[in-house]
N, C-alpha and C positions, 0 to 999 in steps of 0.2 A: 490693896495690891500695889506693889514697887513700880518702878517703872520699868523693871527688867522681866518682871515677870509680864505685866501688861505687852510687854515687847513680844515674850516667848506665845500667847496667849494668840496674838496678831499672826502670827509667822506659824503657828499650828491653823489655824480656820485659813489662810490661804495655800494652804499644802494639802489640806482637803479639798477646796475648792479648786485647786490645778489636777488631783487627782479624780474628779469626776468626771466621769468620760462623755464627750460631745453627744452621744446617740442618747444619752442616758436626758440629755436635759434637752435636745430633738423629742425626745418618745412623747412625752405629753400632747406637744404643736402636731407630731402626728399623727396620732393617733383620734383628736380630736378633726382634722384633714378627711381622714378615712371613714371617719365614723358621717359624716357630712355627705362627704360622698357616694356611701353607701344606701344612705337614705336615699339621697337623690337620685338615683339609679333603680329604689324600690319604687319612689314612687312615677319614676317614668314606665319600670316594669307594669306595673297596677293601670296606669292610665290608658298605656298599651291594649292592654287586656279588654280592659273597659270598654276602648273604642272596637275592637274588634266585635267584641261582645253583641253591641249595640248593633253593630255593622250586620251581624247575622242576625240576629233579632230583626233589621227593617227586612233583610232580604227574605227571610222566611213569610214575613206578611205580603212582601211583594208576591212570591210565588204563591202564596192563599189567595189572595186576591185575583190571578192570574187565573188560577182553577177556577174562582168563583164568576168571573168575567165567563168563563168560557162553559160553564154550566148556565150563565143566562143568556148565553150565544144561541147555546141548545132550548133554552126554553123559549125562547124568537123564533127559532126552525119552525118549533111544533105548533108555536099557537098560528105565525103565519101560513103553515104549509094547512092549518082547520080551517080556518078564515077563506084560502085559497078554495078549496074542498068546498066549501059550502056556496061560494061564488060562483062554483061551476055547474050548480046547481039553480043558477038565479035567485038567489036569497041572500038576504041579508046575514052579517054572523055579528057577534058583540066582540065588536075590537078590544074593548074594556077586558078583555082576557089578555091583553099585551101589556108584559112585564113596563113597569114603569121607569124609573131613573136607572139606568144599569152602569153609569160611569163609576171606576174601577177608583174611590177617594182618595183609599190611602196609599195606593201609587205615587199618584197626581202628590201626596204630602211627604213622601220617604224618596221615591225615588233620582231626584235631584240631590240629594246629600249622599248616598251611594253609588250612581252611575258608575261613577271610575274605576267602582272594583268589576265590572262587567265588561266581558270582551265589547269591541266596536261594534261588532256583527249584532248582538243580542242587545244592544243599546238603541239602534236600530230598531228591530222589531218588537222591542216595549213600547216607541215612543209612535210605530206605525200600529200597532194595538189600541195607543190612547187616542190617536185620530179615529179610530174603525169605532171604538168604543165610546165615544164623542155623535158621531153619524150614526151608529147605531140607537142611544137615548133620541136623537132628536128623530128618528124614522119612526120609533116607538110613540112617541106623542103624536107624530101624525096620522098614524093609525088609532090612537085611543080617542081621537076628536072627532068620534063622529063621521067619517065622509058622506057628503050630500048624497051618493048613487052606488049602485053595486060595481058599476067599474071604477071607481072613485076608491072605492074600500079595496077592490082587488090591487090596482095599482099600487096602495100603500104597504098593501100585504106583502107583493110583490120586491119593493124595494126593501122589505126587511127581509124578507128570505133571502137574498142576495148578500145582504152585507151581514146575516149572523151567518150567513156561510164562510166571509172571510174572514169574521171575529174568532169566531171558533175556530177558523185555521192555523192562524195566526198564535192565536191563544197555545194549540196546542205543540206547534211547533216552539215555542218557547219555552214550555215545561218539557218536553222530549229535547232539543238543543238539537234540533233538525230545519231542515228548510220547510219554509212554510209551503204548502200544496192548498191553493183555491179554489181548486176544480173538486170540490169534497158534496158537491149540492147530493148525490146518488151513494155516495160513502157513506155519508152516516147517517141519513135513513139505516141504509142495511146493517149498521153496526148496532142499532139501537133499534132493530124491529120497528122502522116505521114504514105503516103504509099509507099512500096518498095518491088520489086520483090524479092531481094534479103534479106532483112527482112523473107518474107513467104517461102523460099526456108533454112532460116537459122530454122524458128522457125519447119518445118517441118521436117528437121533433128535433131531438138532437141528431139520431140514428137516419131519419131521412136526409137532416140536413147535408148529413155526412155521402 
């Protein structure tokens, strides 16, 4: 090759390279840009998801838990309101029918990583639930130890009927998303067909008191 054609050669591959247009040699940088971007967007969409995911996943075991707490609220009602019954009787009863450890675990282990998604109100009485639920296991062992005398055992019986009255209150004002109501000792007897001597002997000192 001459040197004139080597020349024409030059001057042909720079008339092509002036004619290729800007976006054309852009389109690769952005498209590789976009494609980058797009992932990263997928995978904040996915983690999103995820966290939500999980987020209803604790909350559903919160609310199992919630129902479950509040079914052994009810089964502290009954064994205490026997126990009571049988005390008014002068006899001894076997405390050893009172449910054992009732605090509500996997609360106590999820519900500090989700709180925030729960109104203030109901943040509230989950964590006045894990106090009642806390007071209620330890009234529970006090009853299950034995008390030296029949008013000994009555008194412990006493204090668990009391506070599974406000557990179960509690409880259930937070799966219904209502205000909790305390005064439920004569409720849920009657909701649950229970009868007890010491029930009618309590509601009948309430009625005179009044």
């Amino acid at each position: 090759m001459d040197v004139n054609s080597f020349a024409q050669c030059l001057s042909y591959v720079a008339t092509i390279s002036k004619a290729t247009p800007l976006y054309e040699k852009l389109l690769p940088v952005a498209t590789t840009i976009i494609g980058i971007a797009v992932g990263f967007l997928l995978n904040i969409a996915k983690e999103s998801k995820k966290e939500k995911r999980e987020t209803q996943e604790k909350k559903d075991c919160i609310a199992t838990e919630i129902n479950r707490m509040k079914q052994t609220a009810l089964a502290c009602y009954k064994v205490s309101l026997k126990i009571l019954d049988t005390n008014m009787q002068q006899k001894s009863s076997n405390g050893h029918s009172m449910p054992g450890r009732v605090e509500p675990i996997l609360i106590q282990e999820y519900f500090k990583s989700v709180a925030h998604t729960y109104p203030t109100e109901t943040q509230g009485h989950i964590l006045h639930m894990l106090d009642l639920a806390a007071t209620l296991s330890a009234l529970c062992a006090i009853s299950r130890s034995n008390p030296s005398s029949i008013q000994e055992e009555s008194e412990a019986a006493a204090n668990v009927f009391s506070n599974a009255v406000f557990c179960y209150a509690i409880c259930d004002a937070i799966l219904n998303n209502t205000q909790p109501d305390y005064r439920q000792q004569f409720d849920i007897a009657k909701r649950y067909d229970i009868k007890s001597t010491y029930l009618d002997q309590l509601k009948t000192n309430v009625v005179e008191g009044h």
